[in-house]
N, C-alpha and C positions, 0 to 999 in steps of 0.2 A: 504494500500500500504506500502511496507517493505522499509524503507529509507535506503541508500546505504551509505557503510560503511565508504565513504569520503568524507560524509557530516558529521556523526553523531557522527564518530571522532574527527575533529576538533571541532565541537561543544560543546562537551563534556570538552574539552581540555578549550576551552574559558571561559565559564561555570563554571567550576573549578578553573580557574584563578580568575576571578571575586567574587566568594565564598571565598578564601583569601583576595583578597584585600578589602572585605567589613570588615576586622576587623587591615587593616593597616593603621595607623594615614597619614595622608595627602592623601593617595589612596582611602578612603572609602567615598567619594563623586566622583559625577559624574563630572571631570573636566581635566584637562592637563594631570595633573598627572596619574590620571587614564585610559586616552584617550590612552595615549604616550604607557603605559605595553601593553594594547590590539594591540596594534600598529606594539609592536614589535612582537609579537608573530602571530599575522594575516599575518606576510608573510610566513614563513611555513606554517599554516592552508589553505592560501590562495591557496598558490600553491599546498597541496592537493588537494584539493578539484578542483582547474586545472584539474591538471593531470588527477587524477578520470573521471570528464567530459568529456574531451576530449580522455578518448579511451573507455569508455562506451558509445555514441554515435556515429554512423555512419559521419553525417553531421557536419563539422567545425562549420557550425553556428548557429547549433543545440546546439552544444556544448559549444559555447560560451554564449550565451543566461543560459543556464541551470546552467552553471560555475558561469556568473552572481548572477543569482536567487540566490545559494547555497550559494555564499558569504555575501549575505547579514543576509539569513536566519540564517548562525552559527555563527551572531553576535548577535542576538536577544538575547538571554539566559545574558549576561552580561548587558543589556541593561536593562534589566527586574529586575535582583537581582540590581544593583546597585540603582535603582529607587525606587523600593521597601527600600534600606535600608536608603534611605532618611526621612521613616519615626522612625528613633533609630540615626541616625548622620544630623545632620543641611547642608543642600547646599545650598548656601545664593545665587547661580547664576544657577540656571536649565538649560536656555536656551544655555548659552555660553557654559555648558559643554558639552551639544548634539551638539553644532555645532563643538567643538573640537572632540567628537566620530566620527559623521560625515567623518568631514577632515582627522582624523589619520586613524583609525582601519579601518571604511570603505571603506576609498578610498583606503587603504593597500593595504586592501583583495581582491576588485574590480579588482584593476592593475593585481594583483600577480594572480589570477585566471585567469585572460585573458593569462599573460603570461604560466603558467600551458597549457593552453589549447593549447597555439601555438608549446610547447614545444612537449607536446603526440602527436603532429602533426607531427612535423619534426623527433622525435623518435618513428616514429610510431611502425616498427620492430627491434626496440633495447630493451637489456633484460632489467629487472627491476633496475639493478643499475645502468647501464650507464644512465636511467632515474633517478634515484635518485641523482647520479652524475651531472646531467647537471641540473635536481633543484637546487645542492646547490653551483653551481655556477653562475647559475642566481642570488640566495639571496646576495654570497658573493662577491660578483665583486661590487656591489655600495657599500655594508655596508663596504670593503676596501676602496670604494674610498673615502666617506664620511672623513673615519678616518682621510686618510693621508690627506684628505683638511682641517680637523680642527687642525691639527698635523703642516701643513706648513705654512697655512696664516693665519692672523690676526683674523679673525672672529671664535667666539668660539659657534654660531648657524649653524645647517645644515640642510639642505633638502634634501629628496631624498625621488623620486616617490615609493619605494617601501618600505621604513623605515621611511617614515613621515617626521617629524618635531624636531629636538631638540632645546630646546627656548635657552640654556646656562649657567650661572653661576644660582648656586643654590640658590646667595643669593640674584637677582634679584626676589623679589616678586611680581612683577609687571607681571604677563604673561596675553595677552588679545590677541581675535583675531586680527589679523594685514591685510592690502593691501597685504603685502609679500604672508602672508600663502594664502587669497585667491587667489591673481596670480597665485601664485605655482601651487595650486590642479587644477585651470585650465587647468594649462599643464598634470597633470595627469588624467584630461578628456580627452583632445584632444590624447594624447597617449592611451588610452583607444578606441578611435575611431578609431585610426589609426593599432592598432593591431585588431578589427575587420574586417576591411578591406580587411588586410591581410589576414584573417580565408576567407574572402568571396571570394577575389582571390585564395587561396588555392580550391577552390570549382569550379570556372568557367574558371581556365586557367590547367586545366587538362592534356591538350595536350603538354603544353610547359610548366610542372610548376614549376622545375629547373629557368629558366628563367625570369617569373613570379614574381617569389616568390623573387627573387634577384632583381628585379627593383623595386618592392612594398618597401622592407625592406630597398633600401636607397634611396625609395623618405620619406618615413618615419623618417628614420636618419634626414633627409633633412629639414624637416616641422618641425620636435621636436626641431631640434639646434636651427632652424632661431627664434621660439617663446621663446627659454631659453636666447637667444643670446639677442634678444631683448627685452623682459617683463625683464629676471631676474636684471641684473644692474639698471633698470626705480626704480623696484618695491623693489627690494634690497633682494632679495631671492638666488642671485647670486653675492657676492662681493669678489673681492679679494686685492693683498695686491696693485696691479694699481689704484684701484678703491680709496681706501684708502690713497695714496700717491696724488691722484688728488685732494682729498678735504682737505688735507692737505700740501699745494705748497710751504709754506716759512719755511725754513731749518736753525737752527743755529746749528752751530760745534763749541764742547767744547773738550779737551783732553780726549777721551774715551766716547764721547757720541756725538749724532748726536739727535736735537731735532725739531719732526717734528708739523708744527704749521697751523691751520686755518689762510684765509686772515683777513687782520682787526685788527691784533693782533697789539696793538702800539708797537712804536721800545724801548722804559723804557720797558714794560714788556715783551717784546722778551728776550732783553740782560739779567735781572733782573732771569727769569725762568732757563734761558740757564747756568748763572754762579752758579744757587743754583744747578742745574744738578752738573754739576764737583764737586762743594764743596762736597756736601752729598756723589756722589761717594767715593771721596776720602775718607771722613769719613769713610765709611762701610767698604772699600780696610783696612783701616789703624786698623776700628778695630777689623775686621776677620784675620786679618794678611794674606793678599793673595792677588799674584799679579793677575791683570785682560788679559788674553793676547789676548782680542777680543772688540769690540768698542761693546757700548749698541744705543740701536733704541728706544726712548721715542715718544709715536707718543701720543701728546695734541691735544683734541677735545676742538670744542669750548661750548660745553654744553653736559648735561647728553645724551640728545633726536637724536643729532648727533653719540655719540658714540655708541647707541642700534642701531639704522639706522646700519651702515658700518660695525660694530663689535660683536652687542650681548649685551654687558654691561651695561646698562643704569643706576641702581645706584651704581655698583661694578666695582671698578678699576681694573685690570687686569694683572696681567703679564706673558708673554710666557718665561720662563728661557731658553730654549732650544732654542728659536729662539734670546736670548739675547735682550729681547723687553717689553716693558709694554706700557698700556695701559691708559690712565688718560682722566680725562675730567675738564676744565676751568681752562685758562692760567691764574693764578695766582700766585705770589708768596710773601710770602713762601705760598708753596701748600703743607695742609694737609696730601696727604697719598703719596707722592710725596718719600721719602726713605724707605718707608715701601715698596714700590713696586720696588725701585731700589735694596733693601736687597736680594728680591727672586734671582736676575738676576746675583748679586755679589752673591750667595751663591751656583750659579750655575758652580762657575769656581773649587768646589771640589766638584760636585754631579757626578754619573753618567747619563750616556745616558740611555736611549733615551728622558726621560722627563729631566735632570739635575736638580731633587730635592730629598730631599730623599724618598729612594723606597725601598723596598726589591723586589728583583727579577729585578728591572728595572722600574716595574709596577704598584706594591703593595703599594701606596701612604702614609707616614706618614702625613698626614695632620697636625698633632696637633707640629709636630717637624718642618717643612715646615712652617709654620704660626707662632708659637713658635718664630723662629729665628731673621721672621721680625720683631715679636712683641718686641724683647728682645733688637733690637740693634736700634731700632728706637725713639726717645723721647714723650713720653703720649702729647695727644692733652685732657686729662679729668684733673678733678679734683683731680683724686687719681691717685696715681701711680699704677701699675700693682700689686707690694706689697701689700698695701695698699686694691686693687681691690679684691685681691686674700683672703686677711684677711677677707674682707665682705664677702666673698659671701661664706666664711670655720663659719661665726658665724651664717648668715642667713642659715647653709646645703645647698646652695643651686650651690657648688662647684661641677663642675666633676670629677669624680674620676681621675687621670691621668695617672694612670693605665690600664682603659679601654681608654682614650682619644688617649694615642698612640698607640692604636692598629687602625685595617684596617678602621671601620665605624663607631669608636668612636666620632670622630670628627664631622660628619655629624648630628648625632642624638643630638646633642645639641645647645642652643640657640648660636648664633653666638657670641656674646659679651661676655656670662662667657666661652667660649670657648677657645676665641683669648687671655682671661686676664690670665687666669690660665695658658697657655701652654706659653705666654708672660715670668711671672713671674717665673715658673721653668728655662722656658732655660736662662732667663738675672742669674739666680742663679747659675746654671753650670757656666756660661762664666765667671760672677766674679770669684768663688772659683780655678775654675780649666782652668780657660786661653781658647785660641780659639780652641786648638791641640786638645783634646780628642774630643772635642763638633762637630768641624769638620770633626773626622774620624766615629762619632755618625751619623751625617747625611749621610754620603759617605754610610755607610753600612749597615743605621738602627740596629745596634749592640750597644747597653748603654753599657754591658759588655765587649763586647772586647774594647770599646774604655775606660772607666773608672776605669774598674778592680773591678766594683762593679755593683750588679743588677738594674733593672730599679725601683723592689719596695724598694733597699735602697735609691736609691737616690732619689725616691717622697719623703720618710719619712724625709729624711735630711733636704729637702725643704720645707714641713709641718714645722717643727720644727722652720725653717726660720720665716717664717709668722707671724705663732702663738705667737710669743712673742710680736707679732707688737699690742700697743693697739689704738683704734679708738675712736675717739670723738664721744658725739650722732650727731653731726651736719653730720661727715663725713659716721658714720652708715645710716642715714637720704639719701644722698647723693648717696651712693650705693644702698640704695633697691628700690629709683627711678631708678637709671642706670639698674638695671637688673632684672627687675619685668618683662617684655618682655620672654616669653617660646620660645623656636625653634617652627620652622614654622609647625614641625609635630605635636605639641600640640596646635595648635593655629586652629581656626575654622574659616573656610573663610579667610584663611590666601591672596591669592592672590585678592579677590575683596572688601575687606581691603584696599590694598595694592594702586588698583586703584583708589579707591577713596580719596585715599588719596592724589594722583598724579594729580587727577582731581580737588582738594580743591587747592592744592600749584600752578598750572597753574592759575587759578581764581583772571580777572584782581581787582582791587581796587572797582570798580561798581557791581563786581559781586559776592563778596565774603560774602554780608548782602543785605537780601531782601528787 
């Protein structure tokens, strides 16, 4: 039997996807990360192979049946090579990453193929682009709306029935399956039920099916909101900044800053947090030279466990600059990463839109200049200074170029700590030598050379040169190659169930920590 061309296409396509990633560091095991790409790309495929289904057979629910089958069968090919390559790269957790294929790619493709097929349905006598038209407005209407919900509210994880799951900050290494993510894919069962329904009303209301078809599709609306309306908030697959502002109800107001606190917080460490808020503002206002002309929103969780709950973060502090807000967890003070995160949000009053950090195009993220700025204006919580960090890790080689580091994915592909100290240590060396002015129209516009009058590779060289003269004790050499013996998480094997067990060791009361 001759397999039809909208199955064997996306198949193919997956296939091939999975053949790269079995030779890309953190993708070439079977888990999130690899789950998450098939994920994205299963709703195109998905809704191929829809479409296909549903004007290749006659019967809606023929169609959908077959749509089904075919979604599942052109994930197998990825499922296969990536297992297979388990025996050339270690997966320290099997199980969990088939249940993340499972929940991502498969439930993607399931959805997106039902929706295909109700699509060929309602277009049944429309040409081939107005059909490809109203695919890629099925795909793009949630993956917009996704955006702008991570773009407005506080939470930097998303769901959506047809683009899966995004866990959030990359340097949260912790990702495991959660309550949330099963709720969720619930709901993208029961919509999966509920758009069969419809294919089977499209079949027996014949007579009237104008009619039909329009009471089915908003008792459907009807049944989907009531279980998001109520699972998502319970289960927390659906939070926003209400949701966020409930579990944090006690407010102190500082001159330019509004700090939002869990109950229980004593009234010393409310006032105590609140006044080091303004201090540090002021600080950063005073030594970026720049007024603030909009109040900041610091919203304190009261532990790690609460802030992944409502927000996504669980060991990574957060800040939204555009929304003039950060993120923290344990009301303490002084609190460690506490102006490092209010740095982003003051260095947002000369960034542009739409993220207010710097970007080329708007878009195009300087990570290394971004992270850079807070590292430079904020005081070491380590042994060594950023200097000092930066001298070790230029005698161990085992410095990033920072040449590649400000460019677009420089930043990403390296371990987070020699990352943050090198790009630290260069911009604290601009802002000495040559003041906040250039340094700040550097980030406005991601341009070294218009704002310095000199290239980006003279002015790494100037800063090499800085360093290098600096010399280090064995104690403090000693010091450093413990501090950054730790690889980024794409050189690291089993980085995420690591990660939890290690989470699972520091939870572990006093009886339970020695057998």
């Amino acid at each position: 039997m001759e397999l039809p061309r909208f199955l064997v296409v996306p198949a193919l396509m997956q296939g091939a996807l999975a053949g790269v990633l079995c030779f890309v560091p953190l993708l070439d095991s079977l888990g999130y990360e690899f789950a998450l790409a098939h994920g994205l790309l299963a709703v195109p495929t998905g809704l191929v192979i829809g479409l296909g289904a549903g004007r290749a057979l006659t019967r809606a629910t023929a169609a959908f049946k077959r749509a089904l089958l075919y979604a599942l069968v052109h994930l197998a090919p990825p499922l296969v090579l990536i297992s297979l390559n388990a025996l050339r790269v270690r997966n320290c957790d099997y199980m969990q990453g088939l249940a993340f294929y499972l929940l991502l790619p498969v439930a993607s493709a399931l959805y997106a193929a039902a929706l295909g097929v109700l699509l060929a349905r309602l277009l049944a006598g429309a040409r081939r682009s107005l059909r490809m038209l109203g695919a890629a407005l099925v795909a793009a209407a949630p993956l917009a709306s996704a955006v702008y919900t991570l773009y407005s509210e506080p939470p930097v994880f998303a769901y959506d029935h047809l683009w899966g799951h995004f866990a959030g900050s990359l340097y949260d290494e912790t990702i495991t399956l959660t309550p949330a993510l099963l709720a969720f894919r619930a709901g993208t069962l029961l919509r999966l039920v509920l758009v069969g329904a419809l294919l089977l009303l499209w079949e027996v209301g014949r007579a009237r099916r104008g009619v039909v078809m329009l009471a089915g599709a908003l008792l459907t609306l009807a049944v989907a909101g009531l279980y998001e309306g109520s699972a998502g908030p319970r289960t927390g697959f659906r939070v926003d900044r209400d949701d966020v502002l409930a579990a944090l109800p006690v407010s102190e107001r500082r001159p330019g800053v509004v700090v939002h606190l869990p109950p229980g917080v004593p009234e010393k460490v409310r006032t105590a947090l609140a006044d080091e808020h303004a201090f540090r503002l002021e600080q950063l206002r005073a030594r970026l030279d720049v007024a603030l002309p909009f109040e900041v929103h610091s919203f304190v969780y009261a532990n790690a466990g609460d802030k992944a709950r409502l927000m996504g973060g669980r060991t990574t502090m957060i800040a939204k600059p555009w929304l003039r807000e950060i993120h923290i967890h344990d009301p303490v003070s002084p609190h460690p990463v506490l102006a490092h995160e209010l740095a982003h949000v003051v260095a947002s009053a000369f960034a542009e839109p739409p993220l207010y950090v710097s970007a080329r195009g708007g878009v195009w993220v300087n990570l290394a200049l971004v992270e850079g700025l807070a590292e430079a204006v904020t005081a070491e919580n380590d042994l060594l200074d950023l200097d000092r960090q930066s001298r070790a890790l230029r005698e161990m080689k085992a410095a990033p170029d920072l040449r590649v580091l400000m460019g677009p994915a420089g930043f990403w592909s390296q371990a987070p700590r020699r990352a943050y100290a090198v790009s630290g240590s260069f911009v604290r060396f601009l802002l000495t030598e040559h003041g906040p002015a250039p340094l700040k129209e550097a980030y406005r516009r991601g341009d070294f050379t218009a704002a310095y009058g000199q290239s980006l590779d003279d002015l790494v060289s100037a800063w090499e040169s800085h360093v290098d003269v600096l010399a280090l004790s064995p104690a403090e050499q000693a010091i450093a190659a413990e501090a950054f013996r730790t690889p980024s998480i794409f050189a690291r094997p089993c980085a995420h169930v690591i990660a939890g067990l290690r989470r699972h060791a520091a939870r572990a009361a006093p009886d339970q920590a020695v057998a």
